[in-house]
C-alpha positions in Angstrom: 173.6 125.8 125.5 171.5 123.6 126.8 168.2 125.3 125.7 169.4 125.0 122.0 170.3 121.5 121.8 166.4 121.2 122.8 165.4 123.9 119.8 167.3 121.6 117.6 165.8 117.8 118.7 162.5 119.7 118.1 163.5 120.7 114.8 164.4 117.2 113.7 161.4 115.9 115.0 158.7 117.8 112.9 160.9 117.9 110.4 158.0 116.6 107.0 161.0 114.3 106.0 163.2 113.1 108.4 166.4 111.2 107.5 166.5 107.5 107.8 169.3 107.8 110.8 167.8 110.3 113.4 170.6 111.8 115.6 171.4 110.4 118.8 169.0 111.4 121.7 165.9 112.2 119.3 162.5 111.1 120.5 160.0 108.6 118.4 156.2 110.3 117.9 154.2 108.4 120.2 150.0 107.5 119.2 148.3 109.5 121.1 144.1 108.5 121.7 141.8 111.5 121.4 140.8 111.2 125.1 144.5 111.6 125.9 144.8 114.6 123.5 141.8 116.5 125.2 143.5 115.6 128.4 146.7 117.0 127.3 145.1 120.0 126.3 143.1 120.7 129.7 146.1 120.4 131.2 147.8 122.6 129.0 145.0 125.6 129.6 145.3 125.0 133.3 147.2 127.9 135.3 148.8 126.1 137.9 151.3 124.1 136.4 154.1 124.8 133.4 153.7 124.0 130.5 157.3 122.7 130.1 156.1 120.1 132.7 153.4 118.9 131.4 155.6 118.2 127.9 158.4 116.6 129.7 156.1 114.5 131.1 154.4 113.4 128.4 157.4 113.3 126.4 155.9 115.8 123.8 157.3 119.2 122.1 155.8 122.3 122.1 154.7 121.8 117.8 153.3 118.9 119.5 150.9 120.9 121.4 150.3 123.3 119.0 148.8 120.2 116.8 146.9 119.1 119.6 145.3 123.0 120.0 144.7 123.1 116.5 143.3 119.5 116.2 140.5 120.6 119.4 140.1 123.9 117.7 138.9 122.7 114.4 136.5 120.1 116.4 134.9 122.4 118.2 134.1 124.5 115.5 132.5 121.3 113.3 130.2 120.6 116.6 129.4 124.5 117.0 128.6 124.8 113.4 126.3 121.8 113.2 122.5 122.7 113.0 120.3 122.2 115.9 118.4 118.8 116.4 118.5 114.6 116.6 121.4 113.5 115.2 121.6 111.3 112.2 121.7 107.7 113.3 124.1 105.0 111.5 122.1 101.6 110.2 124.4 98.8 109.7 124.2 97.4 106.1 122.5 94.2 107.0 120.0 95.9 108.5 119.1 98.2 105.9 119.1 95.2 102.9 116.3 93.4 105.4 114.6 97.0 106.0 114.2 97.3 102.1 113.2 93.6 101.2 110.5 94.1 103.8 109.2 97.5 102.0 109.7 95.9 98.8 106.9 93.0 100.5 104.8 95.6 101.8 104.7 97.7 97.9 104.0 93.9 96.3 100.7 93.6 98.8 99.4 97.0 97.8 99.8 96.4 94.3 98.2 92.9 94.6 95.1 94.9 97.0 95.0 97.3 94.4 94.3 94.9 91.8 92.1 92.8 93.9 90.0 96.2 94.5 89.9 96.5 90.8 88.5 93.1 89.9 86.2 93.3 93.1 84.6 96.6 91.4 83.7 95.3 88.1 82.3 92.2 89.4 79.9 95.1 91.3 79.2 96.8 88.0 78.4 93.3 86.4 75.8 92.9 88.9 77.1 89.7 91.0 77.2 89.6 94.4 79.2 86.0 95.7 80.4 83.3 93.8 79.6 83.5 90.3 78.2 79.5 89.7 74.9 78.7 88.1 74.1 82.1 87.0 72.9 82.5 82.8 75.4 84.9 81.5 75.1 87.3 78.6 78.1 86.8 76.0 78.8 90.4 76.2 79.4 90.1 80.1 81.4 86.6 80.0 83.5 88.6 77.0 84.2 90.9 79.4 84.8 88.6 82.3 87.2 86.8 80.0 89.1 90.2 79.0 89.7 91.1 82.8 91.3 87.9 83.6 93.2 87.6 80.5 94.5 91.5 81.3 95.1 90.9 85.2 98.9 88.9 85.0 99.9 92.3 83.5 99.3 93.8 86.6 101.0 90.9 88.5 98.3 88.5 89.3 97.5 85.1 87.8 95.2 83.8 86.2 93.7 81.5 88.9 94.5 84.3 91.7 91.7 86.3 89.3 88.9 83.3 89.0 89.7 83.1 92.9 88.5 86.6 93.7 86.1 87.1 91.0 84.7 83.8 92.8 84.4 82.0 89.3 85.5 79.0 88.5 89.0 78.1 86.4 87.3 75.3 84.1 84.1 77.9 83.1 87.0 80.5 82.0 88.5 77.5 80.1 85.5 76.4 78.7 84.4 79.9 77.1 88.2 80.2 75.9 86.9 76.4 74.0 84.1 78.1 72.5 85.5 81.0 71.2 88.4 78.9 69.6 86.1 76.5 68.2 84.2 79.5 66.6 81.1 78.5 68.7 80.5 81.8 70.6 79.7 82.7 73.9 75.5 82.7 73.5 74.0 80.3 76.0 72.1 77.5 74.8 68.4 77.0 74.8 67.3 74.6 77.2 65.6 71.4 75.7 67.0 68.9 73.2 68.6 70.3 69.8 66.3 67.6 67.4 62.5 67.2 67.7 61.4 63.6 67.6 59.6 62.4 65.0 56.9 60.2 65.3 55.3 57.2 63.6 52.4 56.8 61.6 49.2 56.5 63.9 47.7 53.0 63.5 44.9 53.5 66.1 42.1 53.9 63.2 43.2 52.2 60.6 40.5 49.4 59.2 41.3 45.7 59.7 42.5 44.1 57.1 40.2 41.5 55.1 41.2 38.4 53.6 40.8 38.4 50.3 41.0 34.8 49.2 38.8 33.3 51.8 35.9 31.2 50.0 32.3 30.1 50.9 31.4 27.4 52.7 29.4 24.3 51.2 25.7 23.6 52.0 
């Protein structure tokens, strides 16, 4: 008798929808940690004492135990099946937002050296070694001067950023832009002044004058 009032409380309690009013001397499912599970189930293995023991103890039935097997079983076989090598580590999210701001930084100052590398190798091909000051440009090499800094904030850099590492100066860019508005061109001017003087008639051998009405003296 006594062994099936216990089939029956064990029956009520895995039952998938118990009633709201459990009978009288049934038992409420305890939380149970995994480390206490594993425990449960070493004991369980182990030879030298009952199982009916161990559930009494623990307060447990034996579809208790059988969840507990299955739970350890279907572990172990995840961890078994797992491929050989490092595990995968976990990055907390602020961590990986500053991670990717900083490769973000580091892809803007290649794109910038890139660009830099650029300008630096046609100021090469132009000829100019250092700052570009008091040299006579042709107009086809300021045109293309002009062209390369005028095309450069498409690739992110400025204006100014260019003239600094071209080594030319801002106002000479915006004095050429001046000239080509003004329809003036980009041809140097010759040196000297843009009029010739004219000079005065030379006086240096002209005769004296007489005087016309001067008279004779008296004797």
């Amino acid at each position: 008798m006594r062994w099936q009032a216990v089939t029956t409380t064990t029956h009520d309690m895995t039952n998938d929808h118990p009633s709201n009013t459990p009978e009288s001397g049934s038992k409420k499912r305890r939380f149970l940690s995994a480390e206490k599970k594993f425990q449960i189930y070493l004991e369980a293995q182990s030879t030298d004492k009952p199982v009916g023991e161990l559930l009494r103890r623990e307060g447990l039935f034996s579809t208790d135990l059988s969840r507990i097997r299955q739970q350890v079983k279907e572990g172990a076989l995840v961890r078994l099946s797992a491929k050989p090598g490092r595990k995968a580590e976990t990055m907390a999210s602020s961590e990986f937002k500053a991670l990717k701001l900083e490769l973000l930084d580091k892809e803007r100052a290649l794109a910038d050296m890139a660009v830099e590398m650029s300008l630096l190798r046609r100021k090469t091909q132009w000829g100019f070694v250092g700052a570009i000051v008091t040299q006579r440009l042709k107009a086809e090499t300021k045109q293309e001067i002009l062209t390369v800094i005028d095309s450069s904030p498409q690739n992110g850099v400025s204006v100014q950023r260019s003239c600094s590492i071209l080594m030319i100066q801002y106002r000479r860019i915006a004095r050429w832009r001046q000239r080509i508005r003004r329809g003036r061109g980009l041809e140097d001017r010759k040196p000297g002044p843009t009029t010739a003087i004219q000079s005065g008639p030379s006086t240096r051998n002209s005769p004296a004058p007489t005087n016309a009405g001067a008279g004779t003296s008296a004797t």
